[in-house]
N, C-alpha and C positions, 0 to 999 in steps of 0.2 A: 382724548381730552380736548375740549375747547375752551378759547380761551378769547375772550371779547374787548374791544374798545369802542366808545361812544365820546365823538365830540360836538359841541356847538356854536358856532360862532357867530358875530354880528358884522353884517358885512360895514358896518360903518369903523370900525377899529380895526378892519385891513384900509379902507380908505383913508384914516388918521394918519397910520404905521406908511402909508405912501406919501398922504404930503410932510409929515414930518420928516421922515429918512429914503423917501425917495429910491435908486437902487440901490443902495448901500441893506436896506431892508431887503429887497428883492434877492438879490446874490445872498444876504445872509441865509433865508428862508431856503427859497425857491431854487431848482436847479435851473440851466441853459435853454433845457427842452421847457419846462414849464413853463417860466418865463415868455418865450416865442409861444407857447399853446395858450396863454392867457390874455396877450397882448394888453397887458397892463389891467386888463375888467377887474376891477376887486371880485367882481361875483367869484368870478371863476379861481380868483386867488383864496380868496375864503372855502370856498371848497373843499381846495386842496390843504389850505392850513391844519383845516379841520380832519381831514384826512389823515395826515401825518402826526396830528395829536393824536387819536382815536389810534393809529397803529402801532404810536410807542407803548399807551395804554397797553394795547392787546400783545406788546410784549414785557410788561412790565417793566420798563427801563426810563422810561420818559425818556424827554429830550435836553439838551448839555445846556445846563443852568451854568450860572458863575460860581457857582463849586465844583463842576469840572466834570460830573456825573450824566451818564445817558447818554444817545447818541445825539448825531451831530442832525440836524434839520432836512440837511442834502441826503444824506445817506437813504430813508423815506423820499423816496419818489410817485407821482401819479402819473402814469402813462394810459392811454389807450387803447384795448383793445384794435383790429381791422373794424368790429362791427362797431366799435365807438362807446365801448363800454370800459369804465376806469379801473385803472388795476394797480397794485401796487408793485415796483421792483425796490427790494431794499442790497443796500451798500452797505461795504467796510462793516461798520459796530454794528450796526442793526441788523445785516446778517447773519453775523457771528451770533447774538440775541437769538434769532430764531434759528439756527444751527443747534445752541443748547439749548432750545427749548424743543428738539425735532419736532418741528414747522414741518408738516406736507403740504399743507395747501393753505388760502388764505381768500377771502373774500372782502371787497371794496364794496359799500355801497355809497350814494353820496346825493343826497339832494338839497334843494335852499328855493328860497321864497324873495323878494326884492329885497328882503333887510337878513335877514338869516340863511348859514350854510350849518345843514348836518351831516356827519360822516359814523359809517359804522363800517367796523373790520370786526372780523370774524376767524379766526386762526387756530387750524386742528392738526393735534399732534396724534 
């Protein structure tokens, strides 16, 4: 079984989300490592936003809205590859997600242009 997520973002609505909440947004969203791997770029935060949407998608869960449901934003992380290819490590809820959903493998893609970031995951059970 596979099972798919696709997201889109505009990198100027991670720029907004920055001047308006600053890292109070950042810590929300974004984990410690990302953070220091983005050094503030919206590019690069958009990216990963879109990344983490696209991989709750692809496990059906979304992410924890104010009714309490999904997992939590940190849990979805984007890491690195050695050869500098993005990958996804998922936490707490979100692995539990793909735990019941026997997840074996899972594939990141992630590209963007100076105003948009798209992300695709891809996840086979």
């Amino acid at each position: 079984m596979l099972t798919a997520g696709v997201d889109l973002v505009e990198v100027i609505r991670i720029e907004k989300a920055l001047r308006r909440h600053g890292d109070r947004f950042l810590h929300h969203v974004f984990t410690e490592a990302e953070i220091a791997y983005c050094a503030g770029r919206p590019l690069q935060l958009a990216a990963r936003f879109a990344a983490k949407e696209a991989a709750a998608k692809a496990l059906g869960c979304g992410l924890v809205a104010l009714s309490g449901g999904g997992v939590n934003w940190r849990e979805i992380e984007v890491v690195q590859t050695r050869q500098g290819q993005p990958r996804l490590e998922l936490h707490g809820a979100a692995h539990r997600a793909a735990l019941a959903l026997n997840i074996l493998d899972h594939t990141l893609s992630i590209s963007h242009t100076d105003t948009l970031a798209i992300a695709l995951v891809v996840m086979r059970a």
